[in-house]
GUTI-704355 format. One record per residue: residue in one letter; x, y, z of N, C-alpha, C in turn. Coordinates in steps of 0.02 Angstrom, whole numbers, plus 50000, padded with zeros to 5 digits. Example, Ala and Ser with C-alpha at 12.3 -4.5 7.8 and 13.67 -1.06 7.14 Angstrom:
2
a506604971650390506154977550390506604983550390/s506424988850354506844994750357506455000250394/
# end
This chain:
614
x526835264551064526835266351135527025273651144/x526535278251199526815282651195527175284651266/x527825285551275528185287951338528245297151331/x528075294351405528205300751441528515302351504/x529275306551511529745304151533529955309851581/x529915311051655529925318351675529935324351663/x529445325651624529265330651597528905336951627/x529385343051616529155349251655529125354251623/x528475356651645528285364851602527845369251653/x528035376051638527855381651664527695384951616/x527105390551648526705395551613526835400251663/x527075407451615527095414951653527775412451727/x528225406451732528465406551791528185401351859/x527305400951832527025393551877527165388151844/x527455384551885527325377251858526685376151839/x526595370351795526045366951765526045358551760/x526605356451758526765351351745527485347551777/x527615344751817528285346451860528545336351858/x529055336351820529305330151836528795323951842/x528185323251773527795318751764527895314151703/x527755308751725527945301851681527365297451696/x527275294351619526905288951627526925286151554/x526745279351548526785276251476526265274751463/x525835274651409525395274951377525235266251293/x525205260951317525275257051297524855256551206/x525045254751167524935253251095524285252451084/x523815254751075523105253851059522525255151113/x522965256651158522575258451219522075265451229/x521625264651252521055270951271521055274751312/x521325279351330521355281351399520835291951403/x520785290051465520295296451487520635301851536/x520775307351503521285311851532520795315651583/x520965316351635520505321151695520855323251742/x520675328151761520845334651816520475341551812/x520495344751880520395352851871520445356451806/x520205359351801520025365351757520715371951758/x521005369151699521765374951728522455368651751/x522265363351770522935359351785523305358551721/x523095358051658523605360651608523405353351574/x522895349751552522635344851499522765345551431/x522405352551419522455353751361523215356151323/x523715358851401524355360151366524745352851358/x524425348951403524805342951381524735339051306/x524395339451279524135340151215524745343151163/x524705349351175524955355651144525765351351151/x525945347451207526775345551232526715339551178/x526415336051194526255329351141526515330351068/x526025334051038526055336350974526655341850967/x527055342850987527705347550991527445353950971/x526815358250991526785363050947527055367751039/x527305365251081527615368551157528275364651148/x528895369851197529445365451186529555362651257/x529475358051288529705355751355530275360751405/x530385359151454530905362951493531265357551520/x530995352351526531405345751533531125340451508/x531285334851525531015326851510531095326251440/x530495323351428530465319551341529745315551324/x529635316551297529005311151250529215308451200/x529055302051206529325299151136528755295451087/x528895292451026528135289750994528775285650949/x528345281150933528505276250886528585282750819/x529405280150781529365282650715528685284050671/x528565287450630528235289050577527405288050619/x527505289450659526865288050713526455294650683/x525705292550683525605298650654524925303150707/x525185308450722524475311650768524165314950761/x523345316950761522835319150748522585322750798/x522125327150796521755329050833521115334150778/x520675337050855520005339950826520495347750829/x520815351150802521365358550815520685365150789/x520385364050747519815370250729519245369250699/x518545372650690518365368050630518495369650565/x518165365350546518395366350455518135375250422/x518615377150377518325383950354517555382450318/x517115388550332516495388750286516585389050215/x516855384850189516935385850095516435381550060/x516385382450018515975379649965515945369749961/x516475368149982516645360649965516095357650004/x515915350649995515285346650020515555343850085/x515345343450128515365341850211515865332050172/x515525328650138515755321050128516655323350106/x516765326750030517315326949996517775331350074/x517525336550121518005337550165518225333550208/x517835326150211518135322450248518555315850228/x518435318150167518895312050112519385312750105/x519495323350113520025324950112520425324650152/x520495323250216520665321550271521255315150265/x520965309650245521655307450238522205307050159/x522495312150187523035314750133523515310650099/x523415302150113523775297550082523315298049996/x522685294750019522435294749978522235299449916/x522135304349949521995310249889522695311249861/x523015310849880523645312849833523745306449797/x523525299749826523745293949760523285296649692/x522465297849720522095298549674522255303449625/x522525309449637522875314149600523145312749550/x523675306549579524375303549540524135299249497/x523575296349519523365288249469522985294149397/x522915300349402522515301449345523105308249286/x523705307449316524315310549289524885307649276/x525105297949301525585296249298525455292249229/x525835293349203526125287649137526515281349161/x526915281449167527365275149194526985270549208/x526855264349190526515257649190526635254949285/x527615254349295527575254449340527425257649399/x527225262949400527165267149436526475268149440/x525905266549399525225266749406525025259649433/x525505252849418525155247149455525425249949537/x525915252849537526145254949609525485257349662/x525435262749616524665264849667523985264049639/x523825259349611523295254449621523395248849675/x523945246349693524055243049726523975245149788/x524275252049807524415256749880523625256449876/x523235259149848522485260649840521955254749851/x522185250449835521835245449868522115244149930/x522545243449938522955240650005522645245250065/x522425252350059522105256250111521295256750097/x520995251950050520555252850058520165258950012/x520455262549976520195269149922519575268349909/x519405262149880518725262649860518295262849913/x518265260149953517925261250008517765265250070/x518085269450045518195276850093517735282250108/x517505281750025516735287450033516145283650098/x516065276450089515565272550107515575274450202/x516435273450208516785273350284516595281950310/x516725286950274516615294050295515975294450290/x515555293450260514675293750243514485290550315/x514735283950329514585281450394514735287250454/x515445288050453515505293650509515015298850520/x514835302850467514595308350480513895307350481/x513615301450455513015299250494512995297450571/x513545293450590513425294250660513445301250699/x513645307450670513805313850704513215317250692/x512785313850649512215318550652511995321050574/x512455320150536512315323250444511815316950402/x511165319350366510815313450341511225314050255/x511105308650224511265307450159511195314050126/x510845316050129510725326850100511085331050131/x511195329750192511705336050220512405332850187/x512555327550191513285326350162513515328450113/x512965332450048513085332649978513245341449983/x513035343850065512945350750063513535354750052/x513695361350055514255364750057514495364450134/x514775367050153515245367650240514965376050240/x514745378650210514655386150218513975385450254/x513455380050230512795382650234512815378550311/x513165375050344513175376550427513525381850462/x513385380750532513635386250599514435383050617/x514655384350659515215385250669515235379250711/x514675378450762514535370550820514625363150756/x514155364550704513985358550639514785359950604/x515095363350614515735363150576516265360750621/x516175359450685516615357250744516395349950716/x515965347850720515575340350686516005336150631/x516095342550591516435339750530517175339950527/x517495342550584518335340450589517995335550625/x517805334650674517975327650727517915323150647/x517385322650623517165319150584517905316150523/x518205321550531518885320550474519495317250516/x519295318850553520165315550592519735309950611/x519415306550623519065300050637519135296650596/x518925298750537519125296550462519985294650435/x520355299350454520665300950440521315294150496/x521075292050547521385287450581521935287050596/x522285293050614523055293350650523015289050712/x523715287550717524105281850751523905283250831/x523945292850847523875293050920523335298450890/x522665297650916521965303650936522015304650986/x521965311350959521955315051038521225322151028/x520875317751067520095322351080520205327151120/x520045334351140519795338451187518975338151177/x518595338451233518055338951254517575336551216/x517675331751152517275329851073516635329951082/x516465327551156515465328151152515075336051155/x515595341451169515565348651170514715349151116/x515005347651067514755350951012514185345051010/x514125338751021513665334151012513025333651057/x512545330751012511905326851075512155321951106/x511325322251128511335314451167511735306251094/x511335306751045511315303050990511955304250972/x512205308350973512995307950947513585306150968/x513185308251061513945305351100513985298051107/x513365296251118513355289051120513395286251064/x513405287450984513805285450950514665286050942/x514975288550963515325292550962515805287451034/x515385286751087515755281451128515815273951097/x515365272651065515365266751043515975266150991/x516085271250953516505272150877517205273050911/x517345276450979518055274551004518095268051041/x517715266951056517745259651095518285255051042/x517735255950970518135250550935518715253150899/x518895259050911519655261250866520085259050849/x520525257050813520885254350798521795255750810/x521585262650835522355262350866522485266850958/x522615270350961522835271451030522365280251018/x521875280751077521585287451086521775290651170/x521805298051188521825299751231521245303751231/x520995305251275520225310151277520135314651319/x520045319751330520055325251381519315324551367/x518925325151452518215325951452518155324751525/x517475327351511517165328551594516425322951583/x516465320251515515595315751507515685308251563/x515625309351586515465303951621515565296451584/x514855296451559514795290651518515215289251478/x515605293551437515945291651400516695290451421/x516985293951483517385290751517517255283751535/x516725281851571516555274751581516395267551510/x516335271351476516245263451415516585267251356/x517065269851344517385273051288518255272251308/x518375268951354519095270751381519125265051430/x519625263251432520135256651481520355259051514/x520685265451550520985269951592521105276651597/x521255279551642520985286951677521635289351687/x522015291851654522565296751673522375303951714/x522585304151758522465311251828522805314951821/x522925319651811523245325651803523265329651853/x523565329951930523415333151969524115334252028/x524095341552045524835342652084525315342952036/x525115343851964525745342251915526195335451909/x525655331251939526115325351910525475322051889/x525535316151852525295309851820525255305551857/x524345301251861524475297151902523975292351844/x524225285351822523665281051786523425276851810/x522565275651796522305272751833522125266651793/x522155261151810521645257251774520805255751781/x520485256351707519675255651724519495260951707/x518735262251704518415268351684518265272151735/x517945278751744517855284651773517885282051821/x517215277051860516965275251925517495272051940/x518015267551918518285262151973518995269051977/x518935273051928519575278951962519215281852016/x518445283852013518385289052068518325283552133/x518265277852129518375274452202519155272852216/x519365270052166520045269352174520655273652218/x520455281852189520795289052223520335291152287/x519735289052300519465288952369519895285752425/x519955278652394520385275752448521075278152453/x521335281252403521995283452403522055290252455/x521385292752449521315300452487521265299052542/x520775291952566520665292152642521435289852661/x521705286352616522335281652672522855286852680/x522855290952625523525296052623523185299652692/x522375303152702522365306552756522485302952830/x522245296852842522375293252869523305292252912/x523655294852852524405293552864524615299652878/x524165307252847524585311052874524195314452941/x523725310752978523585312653049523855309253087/x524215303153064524485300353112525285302853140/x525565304353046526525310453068526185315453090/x525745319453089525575325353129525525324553210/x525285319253235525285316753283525825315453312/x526305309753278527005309053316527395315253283/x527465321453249527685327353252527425330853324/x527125330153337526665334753386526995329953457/x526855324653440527535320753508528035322253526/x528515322553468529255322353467529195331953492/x528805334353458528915341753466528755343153536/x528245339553567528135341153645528835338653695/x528905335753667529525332053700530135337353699/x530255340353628530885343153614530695352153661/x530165353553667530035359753688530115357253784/x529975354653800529985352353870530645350853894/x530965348753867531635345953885532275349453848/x532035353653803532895358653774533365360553804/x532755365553857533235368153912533715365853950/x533685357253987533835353154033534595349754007/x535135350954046535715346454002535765341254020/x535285337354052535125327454065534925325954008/x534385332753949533845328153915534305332153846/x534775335853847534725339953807535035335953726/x535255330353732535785327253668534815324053645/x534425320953697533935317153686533285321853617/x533315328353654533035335053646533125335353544/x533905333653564534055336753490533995331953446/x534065325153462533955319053418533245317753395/x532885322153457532135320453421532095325953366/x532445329953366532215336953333532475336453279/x533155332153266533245329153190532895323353179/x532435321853208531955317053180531385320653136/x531365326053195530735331953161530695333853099/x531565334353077531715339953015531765331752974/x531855327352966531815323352918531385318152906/x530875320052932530185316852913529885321752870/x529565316552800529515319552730528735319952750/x528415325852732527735327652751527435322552700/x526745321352743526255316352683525545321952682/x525555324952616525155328352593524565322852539/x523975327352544523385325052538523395326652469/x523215324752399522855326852357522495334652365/x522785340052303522315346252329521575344452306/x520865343552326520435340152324520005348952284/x519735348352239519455353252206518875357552244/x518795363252248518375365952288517725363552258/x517125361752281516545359052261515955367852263/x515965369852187515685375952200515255376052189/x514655377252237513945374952219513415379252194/x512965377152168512655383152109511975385652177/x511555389252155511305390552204510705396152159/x510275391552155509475393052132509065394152180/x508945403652158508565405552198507745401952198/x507495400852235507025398352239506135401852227/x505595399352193505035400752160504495399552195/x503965404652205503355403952240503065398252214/x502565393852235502085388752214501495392352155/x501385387252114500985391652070500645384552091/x499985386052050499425381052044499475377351995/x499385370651994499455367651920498975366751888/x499085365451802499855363551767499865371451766/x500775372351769501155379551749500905379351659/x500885375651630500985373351558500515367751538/x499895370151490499825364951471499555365551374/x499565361451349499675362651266499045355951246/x498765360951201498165357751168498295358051111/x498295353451066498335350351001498685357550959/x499335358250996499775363450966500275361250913/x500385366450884500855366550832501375370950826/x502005369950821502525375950795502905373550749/x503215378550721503715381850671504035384850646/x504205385150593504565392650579504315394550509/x504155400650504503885405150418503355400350425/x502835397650455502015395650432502205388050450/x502645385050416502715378150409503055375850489/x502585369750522502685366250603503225361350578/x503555362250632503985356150639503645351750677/x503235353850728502905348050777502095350350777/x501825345550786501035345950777500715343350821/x500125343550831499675339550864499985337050955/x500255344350972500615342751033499825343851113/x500025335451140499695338151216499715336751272/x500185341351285500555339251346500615345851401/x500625342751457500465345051522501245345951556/x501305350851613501955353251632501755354351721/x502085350951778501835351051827502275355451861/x502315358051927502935366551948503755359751980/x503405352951971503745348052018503985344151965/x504135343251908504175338051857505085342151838/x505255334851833505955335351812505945330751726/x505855334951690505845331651607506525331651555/x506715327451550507165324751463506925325051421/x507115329651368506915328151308507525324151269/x507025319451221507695314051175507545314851128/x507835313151100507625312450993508355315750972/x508345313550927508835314450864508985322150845/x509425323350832509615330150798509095331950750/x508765338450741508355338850696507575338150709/x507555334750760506945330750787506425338650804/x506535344550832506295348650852506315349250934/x506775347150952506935348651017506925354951038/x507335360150994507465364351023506975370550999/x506775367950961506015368950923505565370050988/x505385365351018504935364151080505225366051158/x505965367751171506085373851210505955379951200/x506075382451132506155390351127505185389951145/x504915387351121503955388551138503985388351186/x504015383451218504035382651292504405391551336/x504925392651318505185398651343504895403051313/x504325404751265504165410551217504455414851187/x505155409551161505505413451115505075413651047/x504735406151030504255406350976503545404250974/x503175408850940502435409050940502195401950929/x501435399850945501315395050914500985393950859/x500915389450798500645390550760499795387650752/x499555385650809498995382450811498855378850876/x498215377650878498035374850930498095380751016/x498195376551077498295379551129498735380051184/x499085383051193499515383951254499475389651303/x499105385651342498905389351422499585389851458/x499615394951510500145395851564500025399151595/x500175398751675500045401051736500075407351719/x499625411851776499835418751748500515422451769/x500615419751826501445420951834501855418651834/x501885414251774502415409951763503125412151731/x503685412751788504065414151748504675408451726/x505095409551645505225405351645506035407551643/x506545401451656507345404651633507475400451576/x507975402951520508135399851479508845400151473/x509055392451460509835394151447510035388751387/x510325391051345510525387651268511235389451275/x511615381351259512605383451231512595391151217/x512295391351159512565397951116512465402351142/x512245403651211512055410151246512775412551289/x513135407651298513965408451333514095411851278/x514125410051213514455415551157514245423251130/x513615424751187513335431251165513345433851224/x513815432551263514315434551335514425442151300/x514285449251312514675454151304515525453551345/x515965449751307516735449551294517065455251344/x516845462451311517265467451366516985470751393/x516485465351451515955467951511516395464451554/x516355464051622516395458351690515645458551695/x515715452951742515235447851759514765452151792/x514985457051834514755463551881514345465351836/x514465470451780514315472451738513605469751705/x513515463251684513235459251655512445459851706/x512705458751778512145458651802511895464551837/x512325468251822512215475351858511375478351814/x511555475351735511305476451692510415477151705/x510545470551750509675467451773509505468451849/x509985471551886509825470451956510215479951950/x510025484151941510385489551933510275494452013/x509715492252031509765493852114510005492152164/x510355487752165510805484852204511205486352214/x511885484852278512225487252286512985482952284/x513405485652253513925479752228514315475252257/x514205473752345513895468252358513575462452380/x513125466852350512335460852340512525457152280/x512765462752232512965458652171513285454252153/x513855453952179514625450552202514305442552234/x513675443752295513555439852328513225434852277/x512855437952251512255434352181512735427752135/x513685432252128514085428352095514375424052098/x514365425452194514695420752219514335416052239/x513575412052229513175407752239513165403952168/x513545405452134513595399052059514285401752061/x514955401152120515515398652097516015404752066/x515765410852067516065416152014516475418852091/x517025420252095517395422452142517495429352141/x517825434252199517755440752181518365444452145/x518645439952123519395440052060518995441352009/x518755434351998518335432551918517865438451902/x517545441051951516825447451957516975452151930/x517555454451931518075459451900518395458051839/x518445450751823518735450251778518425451951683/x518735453851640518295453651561518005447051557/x517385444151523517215439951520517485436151456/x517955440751438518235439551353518805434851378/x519335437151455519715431251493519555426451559/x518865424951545518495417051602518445413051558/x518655408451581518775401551546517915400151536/x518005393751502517265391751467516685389551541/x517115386451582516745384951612516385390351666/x516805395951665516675403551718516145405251677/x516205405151615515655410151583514915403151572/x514855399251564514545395551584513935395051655/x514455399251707514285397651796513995404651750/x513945409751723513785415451726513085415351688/x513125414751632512755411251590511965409751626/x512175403651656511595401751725511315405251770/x511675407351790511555413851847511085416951809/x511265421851749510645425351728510325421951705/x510215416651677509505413451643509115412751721/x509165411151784508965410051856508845417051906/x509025421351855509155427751919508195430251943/x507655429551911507265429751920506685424451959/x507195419951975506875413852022506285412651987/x506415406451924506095404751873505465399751906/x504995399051880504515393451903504785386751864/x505085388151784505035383951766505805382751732/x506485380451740506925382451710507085376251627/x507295380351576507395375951541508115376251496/x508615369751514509135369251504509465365951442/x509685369151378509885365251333510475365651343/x511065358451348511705357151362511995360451408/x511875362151446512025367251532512685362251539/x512925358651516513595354951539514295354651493/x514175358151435514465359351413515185363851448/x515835364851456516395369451474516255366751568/x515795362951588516035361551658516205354451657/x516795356451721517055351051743516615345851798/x516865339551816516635335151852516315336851891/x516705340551948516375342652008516125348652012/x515875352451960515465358351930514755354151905/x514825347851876514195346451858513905340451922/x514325338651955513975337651999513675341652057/x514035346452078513515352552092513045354052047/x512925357352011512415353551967511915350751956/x511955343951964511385339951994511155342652066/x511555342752094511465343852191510995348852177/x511065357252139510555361352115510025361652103/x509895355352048509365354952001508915351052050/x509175344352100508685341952143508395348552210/x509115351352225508405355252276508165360852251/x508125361952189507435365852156506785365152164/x506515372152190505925370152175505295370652123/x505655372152070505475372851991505305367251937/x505075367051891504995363051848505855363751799/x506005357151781506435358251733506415353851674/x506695357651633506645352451553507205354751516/x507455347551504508425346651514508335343551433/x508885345651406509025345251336509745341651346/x510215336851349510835335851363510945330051347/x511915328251321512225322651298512455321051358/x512515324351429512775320451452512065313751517/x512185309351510511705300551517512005301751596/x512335303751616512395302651708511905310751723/x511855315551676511765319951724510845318951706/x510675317051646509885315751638509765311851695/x510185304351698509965300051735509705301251809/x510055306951843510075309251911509575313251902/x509625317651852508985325251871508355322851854/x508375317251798507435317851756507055313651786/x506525312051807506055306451813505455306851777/x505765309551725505045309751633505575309051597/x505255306651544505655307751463505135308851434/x505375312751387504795313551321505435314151254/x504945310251208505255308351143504905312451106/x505505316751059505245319151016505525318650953/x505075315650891505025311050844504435312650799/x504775310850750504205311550667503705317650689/x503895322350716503405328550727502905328950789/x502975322650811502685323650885503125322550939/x502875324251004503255322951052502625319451119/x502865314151136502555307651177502755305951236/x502785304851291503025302251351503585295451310/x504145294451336504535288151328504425281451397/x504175277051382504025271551434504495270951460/x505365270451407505725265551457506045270851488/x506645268051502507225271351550507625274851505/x508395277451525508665278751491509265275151457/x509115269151477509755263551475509515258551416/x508745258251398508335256051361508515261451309/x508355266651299508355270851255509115271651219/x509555271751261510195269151218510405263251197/x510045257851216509975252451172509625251051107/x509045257051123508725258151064509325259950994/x509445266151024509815270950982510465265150944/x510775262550971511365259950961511175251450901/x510575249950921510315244750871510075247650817/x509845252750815509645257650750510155258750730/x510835260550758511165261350698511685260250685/x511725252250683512095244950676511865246750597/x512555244850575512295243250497512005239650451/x511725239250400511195234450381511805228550360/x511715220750365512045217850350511935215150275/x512215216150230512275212250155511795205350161/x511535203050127511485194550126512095192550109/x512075188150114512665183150106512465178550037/x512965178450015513305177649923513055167549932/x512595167449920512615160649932512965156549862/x513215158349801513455155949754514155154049768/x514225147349763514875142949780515665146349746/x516135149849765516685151949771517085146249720/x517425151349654517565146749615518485145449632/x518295139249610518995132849638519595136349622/x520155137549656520875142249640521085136849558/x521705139349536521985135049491522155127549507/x522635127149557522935122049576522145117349599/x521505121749615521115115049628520845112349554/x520955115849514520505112949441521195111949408/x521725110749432522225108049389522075098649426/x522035098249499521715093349533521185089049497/x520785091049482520235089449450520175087149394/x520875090549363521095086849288521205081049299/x521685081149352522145073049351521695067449384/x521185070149428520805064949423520355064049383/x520125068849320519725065149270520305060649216/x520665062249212521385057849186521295051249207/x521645052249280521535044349304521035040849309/x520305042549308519725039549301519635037549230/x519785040049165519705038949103520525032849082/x521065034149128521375030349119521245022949151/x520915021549187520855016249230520005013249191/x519765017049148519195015549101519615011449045/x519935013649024520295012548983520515005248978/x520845002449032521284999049048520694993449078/x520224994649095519704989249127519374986249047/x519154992648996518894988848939519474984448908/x520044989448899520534982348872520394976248905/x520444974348953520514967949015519694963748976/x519164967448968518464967248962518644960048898/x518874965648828518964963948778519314956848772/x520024957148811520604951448813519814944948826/x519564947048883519254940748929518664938648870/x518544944848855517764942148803518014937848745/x518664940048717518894934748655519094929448679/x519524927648734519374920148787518884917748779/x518424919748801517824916848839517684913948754/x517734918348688517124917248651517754910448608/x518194908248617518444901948588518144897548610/x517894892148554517534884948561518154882848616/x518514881448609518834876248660518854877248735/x518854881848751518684884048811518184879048850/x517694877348799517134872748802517024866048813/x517884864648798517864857948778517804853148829/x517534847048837517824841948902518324841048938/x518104842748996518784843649035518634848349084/x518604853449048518714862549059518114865649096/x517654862649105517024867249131517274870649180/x518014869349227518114873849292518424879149271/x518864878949240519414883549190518824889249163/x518284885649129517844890849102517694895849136/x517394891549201516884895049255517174900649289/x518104899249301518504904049330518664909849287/x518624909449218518724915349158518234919849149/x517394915849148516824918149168516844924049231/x516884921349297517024924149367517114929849346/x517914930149303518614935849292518164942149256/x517884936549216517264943049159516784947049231/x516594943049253515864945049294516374951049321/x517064950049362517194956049402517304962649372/x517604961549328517864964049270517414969049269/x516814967849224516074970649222515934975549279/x515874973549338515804976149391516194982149390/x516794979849379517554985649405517184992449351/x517174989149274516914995549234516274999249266/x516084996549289515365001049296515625005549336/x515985002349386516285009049462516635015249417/x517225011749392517465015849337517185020849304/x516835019649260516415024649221515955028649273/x515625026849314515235030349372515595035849394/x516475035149432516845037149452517075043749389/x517105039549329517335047149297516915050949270/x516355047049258515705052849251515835060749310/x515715058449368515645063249421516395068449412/x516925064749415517525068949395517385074849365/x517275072249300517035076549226516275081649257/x516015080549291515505085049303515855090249364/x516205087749404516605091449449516765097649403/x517415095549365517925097449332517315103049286/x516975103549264516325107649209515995112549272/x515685110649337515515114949362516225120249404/x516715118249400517335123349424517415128149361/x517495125949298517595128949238516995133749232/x516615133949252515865134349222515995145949236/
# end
């Protein structure tokens, strides 16, 4: 369990965190959310003691152990699999020990520890992970050098997943992922095995990855039970009733106060005057939730072209001669809102950069309007942000006749304030340089805009502006993205792109992650149909009843024998006796009988007893 016990922290002198508590139950999932700046990620930083509190306390179960995604892994030589083996540090150090210890006892010691966690089975368990993140059986064998720095964010999540501390604690984990990854990736915390906290703005994965919504807001803690949606209705009703309550003390403030201003003067009303007026001063204000400014993006808008803006005849691209995609033919309307899906690798982004004419084609045809212009925006373009420019600066770059502000104005239509405009872009948070990012891929009022992960570093109500954007466009768009609420709202196409082509997708997108998620269920073993051999104590069983079956053989032929030398004396015969006979006879007949059961009975014993041995 993890407690958390009035706990207060300040940055530079602001509070951040002021007298917040909440408990956090043993295996539980929970989804950390708030503003951008309410201090998530330092709560983290408080968790893990690497901040020292100013009051309260957190506590964790002894020897509790906590994880997180803290950097990615260095570019060194070691194989993407062995860095994630390395990860949990129980094991590699037994393995160490099992191939240096002498001591008899001390090597059954950790063979024992080694099975008990599972050792042998560990490569099989990390090979799994990093297949769900996106690495095929060949990239696993690779070095960590020969990826980027995004595929090396991949491979810590990938290690502390592995690695299975007591409390996970995620910041933003679908950052770096697709579509295919996050939704593996929700599914793989769903089933965790011990207690996760998650900082994120994914929607979806707040909703089926997590049991509850911790709020972070006003500096205190508020927990919700349920996923994203039943918090964001849940704090609706909390917002209307709290506003609800404080128009109504504003109201009887505004009473008592008309009252106390009318009558001060008067010494009939004047004791009355003052009793209301200590009513005034001790009524505790009911404040509203500070409700996040909703900053809305604001796409300039594109003349009508004639259609298709785009259309592709039995095209091909690639890179150095060799296509990743072939035999492409497909049509692009100025009104079409498109998804692209497929798998990492698939050529997705392959078939943006053409599309934007970052790359030539290698065959076939691709027509386009003659004034078609297009915007492009890729993650990695926030990181080729000139650092010690402002935002001014940036666009001054492209709009250099203007006047600063027009410019200012340009910034302040995606959210950039006239603080931030001024500010280095080396100190705007991810999501500022993001709003910036956009702005210029749009500053030319694109016909056709095309967005790979545009949701990456924004918050909730940044990407739902967002959507609000992308619908009153009047542009074509083609959306590359992990996050499943914001496709779901903007696209009404999919196109799959797969084994080198790319095709319209029939279903939905709710189909398509059913797809994804049955693909990659693991193959199940057959099942060992060869009969499980008998413990000791059952074939010590088995003895004693071939015993007693051979003893009770035994004991029936004696009886057999006694009766047969009876029977075979002349006198037995004699006059008189025929009843005496007939009853000794009988004794034989049963007798007979009994052996046959007998021997039947220990036959089967003895075949029991041979197939347990066997």
């Amino acid at each position: 369990m993890l407690r958390i016990t009035d706990i207060s922290y300040a940055v530079a002198g602001r509070p951040l965190i002021e007298n917040a508590s909440t408990t956090i139950p043993e295996g539980h999932k929970v989804g950390i959310v708030g503003r951008n700046g309410t201090g998530k990620t330092t709560l983290f930083r408080l968790i893990r003691g690497e901040l020292a509190l100013e009051s309260g306390s957190i506590t964790l179960p002894s020897r509790a152990r906590i994880g997180g995604v803290a950097q990615e892994v260095p570019g060194n030589h070691v194989s993407l699999i062995d860095t994630v083996l390395a990860a949990d540090v129980e094991r590699a150090a037994l393995l160490a020990e099992a191939g240096t210890a002498t001591d008899p006892t001390r090597i059954a010691e950790i063979q024992t520890r080694l099975t008990d966690i599972d050792a042998w089975g560990a490569e099989a368990r990390a090979a799994s992970i990093l297949k769900g993140l996106g690495f095929s059986d060949h990239d696993q064998r690779q070095p960590c050098s020969a990826y980027s720095g995004g595929w090396r964010m991949r491979v810590a999540l990938a290690a502390v997943l592995f690695a299975q501390p007591d409390l996970l604690l995620l910041d933003e984990p679908t950052n770096y992922l697709d579509l295919e990854g996050a939704l593996w990736l929700e599914t793989y915390l769903a089933r965790y095995p011990h207690t996760v906290l998650i900082v994120s703005h994914d929607r979806g994965l707040l909703n089926r990855a997590v049991g509850s919504i911790l709020h972070l807001e006003d500096r205190k803690l508020t927990l919700y039970q349920g996923g994203y949606d039943t918090f964001a209705r849940t704090r609706a009703a909390r917002l209307a009733a709290a506003e609800s309550e404080a128009k109504k003390q504003d109201a009887r403030r505004a009473h008592l106060q008309s009252f106390v201003d009318r009558f001060r003067a008067k010494a009939s009303k004047a004791v009355q005057a003052q009793s209301r007026l200590k009513m005034i001063e001790k009524m505790t204000p009911i404040t509203t939730p500070q409700e996040a400014a909703l900053k809305k993006f604001t796409f300039p808008s594109p003349e009508e072209l004639s259609p298709p803006i785009v259309a592709l005849e039995d095209v091909s691209v690639g890179y150095d001669g060799k296509a990743i995609l072939s035999r492409l033919n497909l049509r692009i309307d100025q009104d079409d809102r498109i998804a692209l899906l497929g798998k990492n690798g698939e050529g997705k982004s392959t078939l943006s950069k053409m599309l934007a004419g970052k790359l030539d084609v290698l065959g076939g045809s691709m027509t386009t309007a003659s004034k078609l212009r297009v915007g492009y925006f890729a993650q990695h373009q926030v990181e080729e942000l000139h650092v010690d420019e402002t935002p001014v600066d940036h666009i001054r770059r492209l709009r250099p006749g203007e006047t600063p502000s027009r410019l200012r104005a340009r910034l302040g239509g995606f959210g950039i304030g006239a603080e931030q405009a001024e500010t280095l872009v080396g100190k705007l948070s991810g999501g500022q340089k993001a709003r910036l990012s956009l702005m210029l891929a749009t500053i030319d009022a694109p016909h056709m805009l095309i967005l790979d992960e545009p949701t990456n570093h924004l918050d909730i109500e940044s990407r739902e502006a967002l959507v609000e954007a992308l619908t009153a466009y009047s542009g074509a768009v083609i959306l590359v993205s992990h996050d499943m609420h914001l496709l779901s709202l903007v696209a009404d196409r999919l196109w799959l792109v797969k084994g080198g082509r790319v095709a319209p997708y029939e279903g939905d997108l709710e189909s398509y992650r059913t797809l994804l998620l049955a693909t990659d269920k693991p193959v199940q073993k057959p099942k060992n149909n060869k009969p499980k051999r008998p413990s000791r104590d059952a074939i010590v069983s088995l003895r004693q009843d071939v015993k007693k079956c051979e003893e009770r053989v035994v004991k029936l032929n004696d009886m057999r024998d006694k009766l047969a030398k009876k029977l075979a004396d002349p006198a037995m015969y004699d006059e008189g006796k025929a009843d005496e006979a007939a009853v000794w006879q009988r004794k034989y007949s049963e007798v007979m009988d009994g052996l046959e059961r007998a021997e039947g009975m220990w036959m089967k014993a003895l075949e029991k007893l041979e197939k347990a041995q066997a």
